[in-house]
C-alpha positions in Angstrom: 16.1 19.8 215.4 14.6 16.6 217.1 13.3 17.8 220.8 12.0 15.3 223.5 9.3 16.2 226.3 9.5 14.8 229.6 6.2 14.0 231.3 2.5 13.0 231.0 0.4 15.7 232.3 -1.7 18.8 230.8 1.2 20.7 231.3 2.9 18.6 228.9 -0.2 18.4 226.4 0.0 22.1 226.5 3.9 22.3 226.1 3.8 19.7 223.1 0.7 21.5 221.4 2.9 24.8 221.3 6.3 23.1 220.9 4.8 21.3 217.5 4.6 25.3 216.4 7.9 25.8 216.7 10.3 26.7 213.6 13.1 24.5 215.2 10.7 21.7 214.2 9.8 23.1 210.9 11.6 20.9 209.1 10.6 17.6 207.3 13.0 15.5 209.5 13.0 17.5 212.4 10.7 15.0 215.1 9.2 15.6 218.7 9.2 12.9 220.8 7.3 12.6 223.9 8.0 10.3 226.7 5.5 8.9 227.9 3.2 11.6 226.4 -0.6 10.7 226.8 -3.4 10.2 224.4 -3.9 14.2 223.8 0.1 14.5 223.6 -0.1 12.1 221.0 -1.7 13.8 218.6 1.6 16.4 218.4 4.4 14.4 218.7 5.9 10.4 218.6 5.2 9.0 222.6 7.9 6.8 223.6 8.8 4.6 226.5 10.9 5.8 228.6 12.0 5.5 232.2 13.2 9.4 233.8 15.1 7.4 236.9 17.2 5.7 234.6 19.4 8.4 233.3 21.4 6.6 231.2 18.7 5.1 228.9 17.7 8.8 228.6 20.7 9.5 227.6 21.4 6.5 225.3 17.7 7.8 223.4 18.6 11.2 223.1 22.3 10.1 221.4 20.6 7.6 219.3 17.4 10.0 217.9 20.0 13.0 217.8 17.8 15.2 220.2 18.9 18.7 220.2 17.0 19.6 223.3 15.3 18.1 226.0 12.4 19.5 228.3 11.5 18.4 231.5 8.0 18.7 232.2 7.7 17.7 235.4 9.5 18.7 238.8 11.2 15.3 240.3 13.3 14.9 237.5 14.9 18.2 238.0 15.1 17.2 241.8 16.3 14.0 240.8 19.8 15.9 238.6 18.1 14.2 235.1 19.5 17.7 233.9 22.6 17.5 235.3 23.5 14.0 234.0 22.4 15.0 229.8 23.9 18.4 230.5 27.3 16.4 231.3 26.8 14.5 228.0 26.3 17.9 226.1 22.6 17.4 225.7 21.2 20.8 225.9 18.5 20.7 228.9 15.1 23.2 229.4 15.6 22.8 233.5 17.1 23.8 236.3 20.2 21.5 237.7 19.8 19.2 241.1 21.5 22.3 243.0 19.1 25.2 241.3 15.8 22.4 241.7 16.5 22.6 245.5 14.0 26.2 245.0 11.2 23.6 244.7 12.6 20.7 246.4 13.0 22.0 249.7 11.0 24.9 250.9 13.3 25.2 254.1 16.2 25.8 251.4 14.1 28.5 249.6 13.2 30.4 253.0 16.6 30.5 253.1 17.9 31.7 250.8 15.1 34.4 251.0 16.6 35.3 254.3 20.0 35.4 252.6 19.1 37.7 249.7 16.3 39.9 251.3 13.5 39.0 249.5 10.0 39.4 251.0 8.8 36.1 252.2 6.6 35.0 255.3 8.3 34.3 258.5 9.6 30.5 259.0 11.1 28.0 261.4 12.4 25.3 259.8 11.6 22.0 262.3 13.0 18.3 261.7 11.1 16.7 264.0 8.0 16.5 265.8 8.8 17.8 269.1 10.6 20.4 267.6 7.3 21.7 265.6 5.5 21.1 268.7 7.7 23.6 270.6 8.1 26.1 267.5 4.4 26.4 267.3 4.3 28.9 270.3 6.0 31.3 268.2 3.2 31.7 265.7 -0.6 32.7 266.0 -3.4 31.2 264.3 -4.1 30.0 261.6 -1.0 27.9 261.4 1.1 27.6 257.8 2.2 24.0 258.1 4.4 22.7 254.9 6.1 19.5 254.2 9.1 20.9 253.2 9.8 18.4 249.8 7.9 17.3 246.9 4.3 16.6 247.9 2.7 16.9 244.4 1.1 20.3 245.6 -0.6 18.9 248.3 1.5 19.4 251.3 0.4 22.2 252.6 -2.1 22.7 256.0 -3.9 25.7 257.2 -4.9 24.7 260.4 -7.4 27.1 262.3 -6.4 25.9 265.9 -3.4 25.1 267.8 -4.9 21.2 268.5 -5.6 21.2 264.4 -2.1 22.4 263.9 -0.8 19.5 266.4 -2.7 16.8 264.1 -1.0 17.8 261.1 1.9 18.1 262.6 1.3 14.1 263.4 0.6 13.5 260.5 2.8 14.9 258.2 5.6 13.0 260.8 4.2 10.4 260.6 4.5 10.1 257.0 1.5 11.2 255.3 4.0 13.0 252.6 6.7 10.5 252.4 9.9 11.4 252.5 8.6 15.2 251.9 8.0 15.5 255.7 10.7 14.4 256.9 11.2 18.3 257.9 8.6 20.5 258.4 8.6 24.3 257.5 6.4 25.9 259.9 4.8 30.2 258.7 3.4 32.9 259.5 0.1 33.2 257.8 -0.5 35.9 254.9 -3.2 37.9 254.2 -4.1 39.0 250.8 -4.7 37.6 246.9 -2.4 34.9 245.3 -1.0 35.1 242.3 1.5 33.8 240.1 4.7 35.2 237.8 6.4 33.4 235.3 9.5 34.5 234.0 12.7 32.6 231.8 15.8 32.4 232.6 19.5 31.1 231.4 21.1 32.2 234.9 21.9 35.8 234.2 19.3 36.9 231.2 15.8 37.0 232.8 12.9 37.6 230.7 9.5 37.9 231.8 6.7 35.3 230.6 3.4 35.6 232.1 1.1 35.8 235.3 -1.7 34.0 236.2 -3.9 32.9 239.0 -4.8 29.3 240.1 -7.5 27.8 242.4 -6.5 25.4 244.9 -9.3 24.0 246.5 -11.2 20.9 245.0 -14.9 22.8 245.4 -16.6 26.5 244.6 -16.0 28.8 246.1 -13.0 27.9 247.5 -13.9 25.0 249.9 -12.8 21.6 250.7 -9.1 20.3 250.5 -6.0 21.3 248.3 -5.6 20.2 245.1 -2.9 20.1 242.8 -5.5 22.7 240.6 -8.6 22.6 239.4 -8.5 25.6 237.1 -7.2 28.8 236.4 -7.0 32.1 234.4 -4.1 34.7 232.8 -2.9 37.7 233.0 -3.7 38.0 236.7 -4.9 41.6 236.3 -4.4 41.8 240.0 -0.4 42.2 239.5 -0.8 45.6 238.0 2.0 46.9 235.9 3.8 48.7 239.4 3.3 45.2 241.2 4.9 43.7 238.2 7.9 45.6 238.7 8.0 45.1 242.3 7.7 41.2 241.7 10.8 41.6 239.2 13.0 43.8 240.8 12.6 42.6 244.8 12.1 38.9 244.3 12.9 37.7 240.9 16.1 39.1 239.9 17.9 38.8 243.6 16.7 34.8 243.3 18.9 34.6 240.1 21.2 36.7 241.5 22.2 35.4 244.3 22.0 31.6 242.7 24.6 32.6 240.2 26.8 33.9 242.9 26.3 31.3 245.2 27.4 28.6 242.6 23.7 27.6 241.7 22.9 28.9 238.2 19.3 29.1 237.5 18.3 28.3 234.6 14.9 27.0 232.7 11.3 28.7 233.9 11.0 30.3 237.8 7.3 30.2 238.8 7.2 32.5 242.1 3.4 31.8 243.9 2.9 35.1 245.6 0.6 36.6 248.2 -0.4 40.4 247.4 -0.7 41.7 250.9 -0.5 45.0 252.7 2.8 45.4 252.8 3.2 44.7 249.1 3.8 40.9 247.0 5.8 38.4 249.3 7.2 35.0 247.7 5.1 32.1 249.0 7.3 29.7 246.7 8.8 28.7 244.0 8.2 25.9 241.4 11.2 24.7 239.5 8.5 23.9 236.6 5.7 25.4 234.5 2.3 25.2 236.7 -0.3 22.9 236.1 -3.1 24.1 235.2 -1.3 27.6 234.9 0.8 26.2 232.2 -2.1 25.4 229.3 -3.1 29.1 229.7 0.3 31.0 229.7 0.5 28.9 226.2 -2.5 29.7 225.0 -1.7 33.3 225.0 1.9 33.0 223.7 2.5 34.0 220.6 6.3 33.8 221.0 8.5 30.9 219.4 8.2 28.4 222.7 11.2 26.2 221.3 13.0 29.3 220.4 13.1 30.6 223.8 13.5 27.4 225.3 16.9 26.7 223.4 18.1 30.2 224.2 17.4 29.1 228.1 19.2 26.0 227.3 22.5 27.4 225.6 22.8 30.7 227.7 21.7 32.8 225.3 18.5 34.4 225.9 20.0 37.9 226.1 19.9 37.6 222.2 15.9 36.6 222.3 13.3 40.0 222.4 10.7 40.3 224.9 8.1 37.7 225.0 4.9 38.4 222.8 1.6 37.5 224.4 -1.7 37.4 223.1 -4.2 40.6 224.9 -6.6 38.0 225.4 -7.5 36.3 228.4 -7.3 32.3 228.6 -9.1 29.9 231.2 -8.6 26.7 232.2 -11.4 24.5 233.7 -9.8 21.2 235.1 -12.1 18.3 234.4 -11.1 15.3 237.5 -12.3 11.9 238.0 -14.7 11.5 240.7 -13.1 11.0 244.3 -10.1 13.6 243.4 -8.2 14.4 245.6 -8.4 11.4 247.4 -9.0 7.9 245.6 -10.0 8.8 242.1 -12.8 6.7 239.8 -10.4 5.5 237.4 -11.9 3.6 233.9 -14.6 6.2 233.4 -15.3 6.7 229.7 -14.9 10.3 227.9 -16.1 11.8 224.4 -14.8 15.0 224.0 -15.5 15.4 220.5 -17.6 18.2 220.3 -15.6 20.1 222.4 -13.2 22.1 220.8 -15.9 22.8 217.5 -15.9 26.8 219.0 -12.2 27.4 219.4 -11.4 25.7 223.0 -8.8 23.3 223.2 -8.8 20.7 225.7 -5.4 19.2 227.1 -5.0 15.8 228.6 -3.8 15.3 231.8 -5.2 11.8 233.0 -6.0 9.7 230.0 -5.4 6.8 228.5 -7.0 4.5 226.0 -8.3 1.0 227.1 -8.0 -1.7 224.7 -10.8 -1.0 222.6 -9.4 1.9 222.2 -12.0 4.2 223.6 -10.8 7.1 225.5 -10.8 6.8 229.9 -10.1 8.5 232.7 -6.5 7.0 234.2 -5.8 9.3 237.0 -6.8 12.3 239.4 -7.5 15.6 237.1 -8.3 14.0 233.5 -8.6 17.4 231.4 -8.2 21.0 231.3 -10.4 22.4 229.0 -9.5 26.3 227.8 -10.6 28.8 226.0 -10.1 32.8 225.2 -12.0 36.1 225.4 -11.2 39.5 225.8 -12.7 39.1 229.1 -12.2 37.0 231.8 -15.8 37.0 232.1 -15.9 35.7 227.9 -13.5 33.2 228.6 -14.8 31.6 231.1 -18.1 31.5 229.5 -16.6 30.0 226.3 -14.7 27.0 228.8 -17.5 25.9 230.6 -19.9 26.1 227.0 -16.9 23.4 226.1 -17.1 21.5 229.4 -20.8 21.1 228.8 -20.2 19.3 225.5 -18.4 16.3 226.9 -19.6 13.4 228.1 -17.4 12.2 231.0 -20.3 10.5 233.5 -17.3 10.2 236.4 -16.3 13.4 236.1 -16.5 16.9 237.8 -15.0 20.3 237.9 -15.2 23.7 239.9 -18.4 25.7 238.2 -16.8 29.3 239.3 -12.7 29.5 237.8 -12.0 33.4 237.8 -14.6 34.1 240.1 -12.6 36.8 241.9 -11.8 38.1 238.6 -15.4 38.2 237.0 -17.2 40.1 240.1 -14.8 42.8 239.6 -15.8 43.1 236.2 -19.2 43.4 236.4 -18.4 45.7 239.4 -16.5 47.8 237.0 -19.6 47.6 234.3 -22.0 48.5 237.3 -19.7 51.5 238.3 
């Protein structure tokens, strides 16, 4: 089978790597195709120019190279009904349709549907303009959950510790700092507790569970300075215990597919649920219609599952016929590597040798590379790499990343020093107890 792969990211470099495994492309004239792929992607498949607004030419590639499947990397596509228009062509899609894509393309429309199917979430107002916000405010304490309700590449989201910080955003995010993405504004009640995240596939009515992990947010240690899109994390989350897992499944996983499929909105390609673990038990903070990034490089470093296999199944409604999904006991971290200036304004042309790397069993997936004309490898956006490795600990694995981050020479670059941190102090509290 010939598969192409949608998108440019880690994510992607992560997908592609484990996608390359796959027995669907076992044979000799079975070809991945990546589109636009990246440097790192490139070692693992055939990168091809392709435009994901113009559906037809997407269409026209996948007729003339005989795709059999086709997975969407990355979330605006979904949003955008790419899956939709090959699906009408009989192009069997990994990915949600424009309808189901609405989980991550409009918070207001997944507090919603929270609402309609019971499933623990923070309280809301929904507000479309900035009076509205300005009045709604009065019904919430501090800190303030401010969110643009569409696609802000992760970064639309403001904590805001006072009511006059709350106000600003509010301004702002009006006033288009997100675009188009707040145009309405989904205003919370803050939750307390540990965040998490839970992976699970699904075809619309079969729903098997993939993975957890946990990200980190915030550009500097110890979880300072502003959101990012990630600059690192770690999986499992030991923190979703086997009884929370179950919890997560039963009260806010299966009642999302549920009630998609009966509302006329199958669901059907990977759910990512972010969720706070608070007193009262694990509430939804969102969905992603997507596999996270950097969650994604981990979850496939610890699956030992045919990822095209399932994928298909996902694709042609038939993952009740695929067993559970086999993951490795070993615990994978992800350090991102970004260009100096991330999140704001990154130092673009810096130069990278990661050759020495990956000599101890890390891998290293591109996210922002290219190669400039002398072919040397260069930073060409925000976060650049995600470097990961393995241990039986999280404690070993994150030793064994940053022993791999120390080996490349990226002048421009930086990263968080202390991915898994929660994680590792309640080991060696364990080992002291």
């Amino acid at each position: 089978m010939n598969i192409l792969l949608l998108g440019s990211g880690g994510r992607e470099h992560a997908l592609a790597w484990k996608l390359a495994q796959s027995r669907l492309l076992a044979g000799t004239e079975d070809k991945l195709y990546a589109a636009p792929g990246n440097p790192g992607i490139a070692d693992h498949a055939t990168c091809v120019a392709l435009d994901v607004t113009d559906h037809g030419g997407v269409i026209a590639f996948c007729e003339e190279h005989r795709i059999g499947l086709v997975v969407v990397g990355p979330e605006a596509p979904l949003v955008d009904g790419l899956a939709d228009s090959l699906r009408g062509e009989g192009i069997a899609v990994f990915g949600p349709s424009r309808a189901a894509a609405q989980l991550e393309g409009s918070k207001g429309f997944t507090k919603d549907l929270c609402q309609r199917a019971g499933i623990p979430t923070a309280g809301y107002v929904r507000t479309a303009s900035l009076e509205e916000a300005r009045r709604a405010l009065g019904g919430f304490a501090p800190p303030y959950v401010l969110k643009a309700d569409g696609l802000a590449a992760g970064k639309g989201v403001v904590i805001a510790d006072t009511r006059e910080e709350a106000e600003a955003a509010l301004a702002d995010m009006f006033g288009g700092q997100f675009g188009a993405a707040g145009a309405e504004v989904v205003i919370e009640e803050f939750m307390a507790g540990e965040e998490a995240s839970f992976f699970a596939l699904t075809d619309g009515a079969t729903v098997l569970p993939f993975g957890s992990a946990q990200d980190h947010k915030r550009v500097g240690d110890g979880d300072t300075g502003p959101n990012t899109g990630g600059m690192g994390a770690y999986s499992p989350a030991r923190v979703l215990t086997p009884t929370l897992h179950g919890e997560v499944l039963e009260r806010i996983i299966l009642p999302t597919v549920r009630t998609m499929a009966e509302e006329g909105t199958p669901y059907s390609g990977v759910l990512f649920a972010g969720l706070m673990l608070t007193d009262q038990g694990p509430k939804l903070i969102e969905y992603n219609c997507r596999f996270g990034d950097p969650e994604c490089q981990v979850l496939m470093m610890r699956l030992e599952s045919d990822l095209g296999e399932l994928m298909y199944a996902c694709a042609t409604n038939a993952l009740a016929s695929q067993p559970p999904v086999r993951r490795s006991r070993q615990t994978a971290l992800t350090v991102v590597m970004a260009a100096s200036g991330y999140p704001g304004t990154p130092d673009k042309g810096g130069q990278i040798d990661l050759d020495a790397a990956e000599t101890d069993g890390a891998k290293v997936f591109h996210a922002g590379t290219a190669l400039d004309e002398q072919g040397a490898l260069v930073a060409s956006g925000g976060r650049v790499l995600s470097v990961t490795a393995t241990g039986s600990t999280v404690t070993e694995a994150q030793a064994a990343a940053y022993a791999a981050v120390d080996k490349i020479d990226f002048k421009s670059g930086f990263c968080r020093r202390d991915i898994g941190w929660r994680e590792v102090a309640r080991e060696l509290a364990g080992e002291a107890g």
